[in-house]
C-alpha positions in Angstrom: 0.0 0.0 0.0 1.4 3.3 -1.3 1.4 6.0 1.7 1.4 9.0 -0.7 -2.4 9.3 -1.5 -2.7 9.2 2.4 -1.0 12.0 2.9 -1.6 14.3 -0.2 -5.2 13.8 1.0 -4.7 14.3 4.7 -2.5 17.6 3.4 -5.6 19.0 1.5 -8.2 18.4 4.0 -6.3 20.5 6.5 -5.5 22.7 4.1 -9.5 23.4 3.3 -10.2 23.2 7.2 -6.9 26.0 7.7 -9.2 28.1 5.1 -12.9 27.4 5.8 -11.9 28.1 9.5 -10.3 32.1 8.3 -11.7 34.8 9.7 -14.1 36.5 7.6 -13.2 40.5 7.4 -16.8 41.0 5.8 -17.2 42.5 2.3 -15.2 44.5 0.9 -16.9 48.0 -0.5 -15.3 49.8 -3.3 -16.7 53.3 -2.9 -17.2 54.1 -6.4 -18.4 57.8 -6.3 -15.9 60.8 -5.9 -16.8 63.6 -3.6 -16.1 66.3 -6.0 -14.4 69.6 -4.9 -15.6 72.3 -6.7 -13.6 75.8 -7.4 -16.1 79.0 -7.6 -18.7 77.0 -4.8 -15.8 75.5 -2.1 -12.3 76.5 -2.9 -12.7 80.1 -3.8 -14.9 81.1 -0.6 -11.5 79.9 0.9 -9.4 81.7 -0.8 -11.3 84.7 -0.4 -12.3 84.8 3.2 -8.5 83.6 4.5 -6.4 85.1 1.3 -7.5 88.0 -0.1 -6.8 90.4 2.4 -3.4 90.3 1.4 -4.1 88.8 -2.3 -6.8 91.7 -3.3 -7.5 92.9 -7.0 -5.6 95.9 -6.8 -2.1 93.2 -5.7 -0.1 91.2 -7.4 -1.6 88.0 -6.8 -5.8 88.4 -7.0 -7.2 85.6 -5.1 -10.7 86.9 -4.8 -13.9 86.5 -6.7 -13.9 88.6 -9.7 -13.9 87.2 -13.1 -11.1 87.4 -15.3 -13.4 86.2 -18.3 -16.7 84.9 -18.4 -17.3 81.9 -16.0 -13.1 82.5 -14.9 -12.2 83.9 -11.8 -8.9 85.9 -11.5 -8.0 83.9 -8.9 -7.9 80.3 -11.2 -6.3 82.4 -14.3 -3.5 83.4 -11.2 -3.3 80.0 -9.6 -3.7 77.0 -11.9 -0.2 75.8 -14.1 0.9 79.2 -13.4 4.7 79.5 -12.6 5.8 81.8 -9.3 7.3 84.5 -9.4 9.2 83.9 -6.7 10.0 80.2 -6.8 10.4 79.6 -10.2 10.5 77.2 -12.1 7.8 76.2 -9.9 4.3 76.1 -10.4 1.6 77.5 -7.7 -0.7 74.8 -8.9 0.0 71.6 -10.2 -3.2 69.7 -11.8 -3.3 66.4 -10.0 -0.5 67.0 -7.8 -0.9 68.8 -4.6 2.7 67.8 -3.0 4.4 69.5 -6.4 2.1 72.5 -5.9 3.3 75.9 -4.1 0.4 76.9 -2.7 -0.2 73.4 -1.1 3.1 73.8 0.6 2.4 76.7 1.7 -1.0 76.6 3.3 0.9 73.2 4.9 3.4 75.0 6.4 6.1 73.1 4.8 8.0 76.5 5.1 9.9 75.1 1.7 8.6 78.3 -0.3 9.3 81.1 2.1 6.4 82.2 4.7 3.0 79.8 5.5 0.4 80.9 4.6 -1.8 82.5 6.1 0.9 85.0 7.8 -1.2 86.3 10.4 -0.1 82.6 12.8 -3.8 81.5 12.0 -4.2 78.6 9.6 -7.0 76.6 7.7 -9.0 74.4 8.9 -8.7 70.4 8.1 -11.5 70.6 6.1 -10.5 73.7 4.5 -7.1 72.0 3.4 -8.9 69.0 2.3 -11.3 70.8 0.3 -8.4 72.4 -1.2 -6.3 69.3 -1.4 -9.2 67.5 -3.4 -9.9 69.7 -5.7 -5.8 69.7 -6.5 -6.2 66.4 -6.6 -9.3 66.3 -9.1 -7.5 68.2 -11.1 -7.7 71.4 -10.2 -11.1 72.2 -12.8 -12.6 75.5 -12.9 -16.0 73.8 -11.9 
């Protein structure tokens, strides 16, 4: 009598017991829908209640409401795949990529480009950098 069978049989009924007997971690959910961040309704009421003080129409750097075209604010035409003026060749805001973007590491307070913004020692909220970190994310869309 050949032993082998035996064991190859013994070997794959523990082997089934091992995994029936796993613990079950429950379904696993794919969250299919993106919470979109959108500019002119989430990002730019940021922008314009922490920034524009110091970023108003009349600066350098207009990070409040009005339009630079139809349906485009100043403040995307001066943020989005712009370079800095001060940092260059870096780009304020890099579509997809909020670790390569300026203004991300500076509302961070990486301190790698210069002052954190805001100045004043008061900073954004977690949801407030979120929001802003998603819509970088998402692409930075004038939406």
């Amino acid at each position: 009598m050949n032993p082998r069978p035996t064991v190859l049989w013994v070997f794959a009924c523990t082997v089934l017991l091992v995994a029936g007997c796993a613990k079950d971690e429950g379904p696993v959910i794919v969250q299919d829908t993106i919470d979109t961040a959108y500019f002119n309704t989430e990002v730019l009421p940021i922008f314009t209640l922490h920034c524009w003080n110091c970023h108003p129409v009349s600066g350098a750097l207009d990070l409040g409401a009005s339009e630079a075209s139809p349906g485009v604010s100043q403040a995307y035409v001066n943020l989005v795949s712009v370079v800095t003026t001060g940092y260059a060749p870096h780009v304020r805001i890099v579509p997809g990529d909020p670790d390569a973007s300026v203004l991300w590491q500076k509302v961070t307070g990486t301190g790698t480009y210069g002052l954190n913004m805001p100045p004043n020692g008061t900073t954004l909220s977690a949801e407030e950098l979120q929001t802003i970190r998603d819509w970088i994310e998402q692409g930075a869309l004038n939406n």
